[in-house]
C-alpha atoms as a printed R data frame, in Angstrom:
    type eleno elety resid chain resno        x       y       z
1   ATOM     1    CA   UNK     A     1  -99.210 178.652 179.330
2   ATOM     2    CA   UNK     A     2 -102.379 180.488 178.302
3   ATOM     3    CA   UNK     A     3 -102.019 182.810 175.645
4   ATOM     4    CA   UNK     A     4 -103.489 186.224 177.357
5   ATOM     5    CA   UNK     A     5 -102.615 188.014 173.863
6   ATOM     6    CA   UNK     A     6 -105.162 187.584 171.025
7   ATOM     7    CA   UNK     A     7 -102.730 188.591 168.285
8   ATOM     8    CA   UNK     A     8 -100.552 185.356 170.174
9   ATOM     9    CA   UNK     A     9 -103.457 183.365 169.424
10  ATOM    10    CA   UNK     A    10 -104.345 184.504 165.898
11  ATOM    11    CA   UNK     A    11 -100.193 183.118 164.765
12  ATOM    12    CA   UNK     A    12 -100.767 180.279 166.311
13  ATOM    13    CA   UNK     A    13 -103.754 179.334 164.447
14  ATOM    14    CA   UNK     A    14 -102.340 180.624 161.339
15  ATOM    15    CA   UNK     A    15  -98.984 178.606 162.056
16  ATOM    16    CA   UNK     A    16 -100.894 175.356 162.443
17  ATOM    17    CA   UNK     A    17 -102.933 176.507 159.999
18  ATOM    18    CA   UNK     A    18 -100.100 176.501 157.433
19  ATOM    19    CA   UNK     A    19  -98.589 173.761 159.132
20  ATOM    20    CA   UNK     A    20 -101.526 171.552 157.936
21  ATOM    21    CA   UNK     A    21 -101.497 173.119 154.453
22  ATOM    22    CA   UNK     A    22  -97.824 172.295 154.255
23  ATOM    23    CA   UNK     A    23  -98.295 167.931 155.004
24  ATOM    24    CA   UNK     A    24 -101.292 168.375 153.013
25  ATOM    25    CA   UNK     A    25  -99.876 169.304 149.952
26  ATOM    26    CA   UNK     A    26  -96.568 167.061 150.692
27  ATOM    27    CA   UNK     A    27  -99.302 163.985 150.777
28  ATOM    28    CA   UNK     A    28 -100.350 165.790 147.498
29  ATOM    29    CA   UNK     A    29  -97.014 165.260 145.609
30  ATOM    30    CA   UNK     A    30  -96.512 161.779 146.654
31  ATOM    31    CA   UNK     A    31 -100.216 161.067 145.498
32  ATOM    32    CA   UNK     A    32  -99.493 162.952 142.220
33  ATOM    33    CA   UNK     A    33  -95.799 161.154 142.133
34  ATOM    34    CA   UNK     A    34  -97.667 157.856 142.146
35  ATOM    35    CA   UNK     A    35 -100.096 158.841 139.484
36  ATOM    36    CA   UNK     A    36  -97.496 160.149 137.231
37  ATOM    37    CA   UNK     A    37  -95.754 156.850 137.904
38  ATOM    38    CA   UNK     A    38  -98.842 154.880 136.654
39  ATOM    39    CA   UNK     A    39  -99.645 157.292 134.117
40  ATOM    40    CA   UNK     A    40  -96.102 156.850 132.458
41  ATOM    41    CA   UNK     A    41  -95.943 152.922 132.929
42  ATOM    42    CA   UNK     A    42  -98.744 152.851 130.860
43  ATOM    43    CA   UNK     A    43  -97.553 154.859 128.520
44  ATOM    44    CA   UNK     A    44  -94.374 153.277 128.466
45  ATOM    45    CA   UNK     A    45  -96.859 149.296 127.346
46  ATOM    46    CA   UNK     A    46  -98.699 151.243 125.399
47  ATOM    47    CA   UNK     A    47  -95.745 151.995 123.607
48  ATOM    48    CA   UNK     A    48  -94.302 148.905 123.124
49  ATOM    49    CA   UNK     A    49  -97.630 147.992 121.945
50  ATOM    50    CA   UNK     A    50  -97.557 149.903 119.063
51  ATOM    51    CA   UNK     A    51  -93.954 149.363 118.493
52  ATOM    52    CA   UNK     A    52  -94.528 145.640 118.323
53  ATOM    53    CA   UNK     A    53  -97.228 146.073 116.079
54  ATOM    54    CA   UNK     A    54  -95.154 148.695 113.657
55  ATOM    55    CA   UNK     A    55  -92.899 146.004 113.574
56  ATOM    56    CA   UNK     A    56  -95.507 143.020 112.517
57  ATOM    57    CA   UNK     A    57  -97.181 145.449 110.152
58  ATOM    58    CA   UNK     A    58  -93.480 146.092 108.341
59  ATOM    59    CA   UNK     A    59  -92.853 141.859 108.617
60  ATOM    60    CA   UNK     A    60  -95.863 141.611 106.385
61  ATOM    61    CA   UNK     A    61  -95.623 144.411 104.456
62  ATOM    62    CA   UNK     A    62  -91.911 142.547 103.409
63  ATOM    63    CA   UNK     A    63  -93.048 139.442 102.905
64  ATOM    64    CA   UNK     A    64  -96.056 140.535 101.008
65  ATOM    65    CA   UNK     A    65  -93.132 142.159  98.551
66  ATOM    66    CA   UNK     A    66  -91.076 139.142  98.327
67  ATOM    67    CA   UNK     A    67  -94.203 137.029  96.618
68  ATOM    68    CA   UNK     A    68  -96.069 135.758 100.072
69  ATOM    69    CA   UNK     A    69  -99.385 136.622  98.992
70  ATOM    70    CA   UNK     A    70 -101.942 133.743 100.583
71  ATOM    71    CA   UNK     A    71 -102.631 134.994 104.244
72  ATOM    72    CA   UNK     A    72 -102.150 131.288 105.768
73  ATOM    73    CA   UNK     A    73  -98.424 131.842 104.820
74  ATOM    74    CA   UNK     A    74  -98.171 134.933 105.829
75  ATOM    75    CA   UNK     A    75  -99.602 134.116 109.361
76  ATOM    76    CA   UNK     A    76  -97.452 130.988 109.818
77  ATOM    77    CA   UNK     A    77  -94.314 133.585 109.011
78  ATOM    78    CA   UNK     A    78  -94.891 135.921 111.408
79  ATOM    79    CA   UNK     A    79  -95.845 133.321 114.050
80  ATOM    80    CA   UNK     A    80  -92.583 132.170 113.804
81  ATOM    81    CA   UNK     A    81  -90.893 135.339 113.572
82  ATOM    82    CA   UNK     A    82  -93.030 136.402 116.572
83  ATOM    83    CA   UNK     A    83  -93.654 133.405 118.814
84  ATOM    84    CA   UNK     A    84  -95.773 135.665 121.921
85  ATOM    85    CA   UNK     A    85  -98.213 137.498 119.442
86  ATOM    86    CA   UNK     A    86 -101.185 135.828 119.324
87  ATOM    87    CA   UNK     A    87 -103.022 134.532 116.403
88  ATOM    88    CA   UNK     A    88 -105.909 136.312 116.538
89  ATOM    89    CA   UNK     A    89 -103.404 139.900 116.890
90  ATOM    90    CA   UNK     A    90 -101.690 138.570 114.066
91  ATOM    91    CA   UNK     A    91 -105.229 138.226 111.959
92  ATOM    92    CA   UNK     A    92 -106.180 141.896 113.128
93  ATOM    93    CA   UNK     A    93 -102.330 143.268 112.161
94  ATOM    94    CA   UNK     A    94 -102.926 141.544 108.512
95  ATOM    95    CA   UNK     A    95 -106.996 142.849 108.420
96  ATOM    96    CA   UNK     A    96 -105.345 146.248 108.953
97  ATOM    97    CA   UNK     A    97 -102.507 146.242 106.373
98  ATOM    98    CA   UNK     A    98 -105.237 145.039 104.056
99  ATOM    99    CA   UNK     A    99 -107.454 147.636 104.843
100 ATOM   100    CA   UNK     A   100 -104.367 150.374 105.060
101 ATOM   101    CA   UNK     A   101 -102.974 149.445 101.741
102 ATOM   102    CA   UNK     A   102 -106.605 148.446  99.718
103 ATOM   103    CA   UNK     A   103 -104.315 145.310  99.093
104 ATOM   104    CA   UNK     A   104 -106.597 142.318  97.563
105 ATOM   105    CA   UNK     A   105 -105.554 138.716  96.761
């Protein structure tokens, strides 16, 4: 049925209008609901990240006070106490203490 009313016509517009708005910004929160998903995942690693590398950094900081001063001990330690880091992280985690504590052999 035409619309012989221009005010008629003017809602209409504005109700698809603000239909469009509406599934617009619904598509908007699930975009920003997946984003916030990813953005909080990766948070979430990059926490465990550090936390796993706290943890190494305290191992040798401990063993380095019981007497373990020559680095190939050291790294054979915390291989075994930490079988999935890999050598090379476990070279980096001892450069740092080093470097964080000025400690020298």
């Amino acid at each position: 049925m035409p619309c012989s009313n221009d005010n008629g016509m003017y809602h209409k517009k504005l109700l698809l209008k603000q239909t469009a708005i509406k599934y617009k910004e619904q598509d908007g929160v699930a975009t920003m609901c997946e984003i916030l998903d990813e953005m909080r995942a990766e948070s979430e690693e990059k926490g465990r990240i550090e936390g796993r590398k706290e943890g190494v950094i305290v191992y040798i900081e401990t063993l380095i006070d019981f007497g373990i001063q020559e680095d190939s001990e050291i790294l054979r330690k915390v291989a075994e106490k930490f079988p999935n880091l890999s050598p090379e992280k476990a070279i980096d985690y001892l450069a740092e203490y080093k470097q964080s504590h000025r400690w020298t052999y």
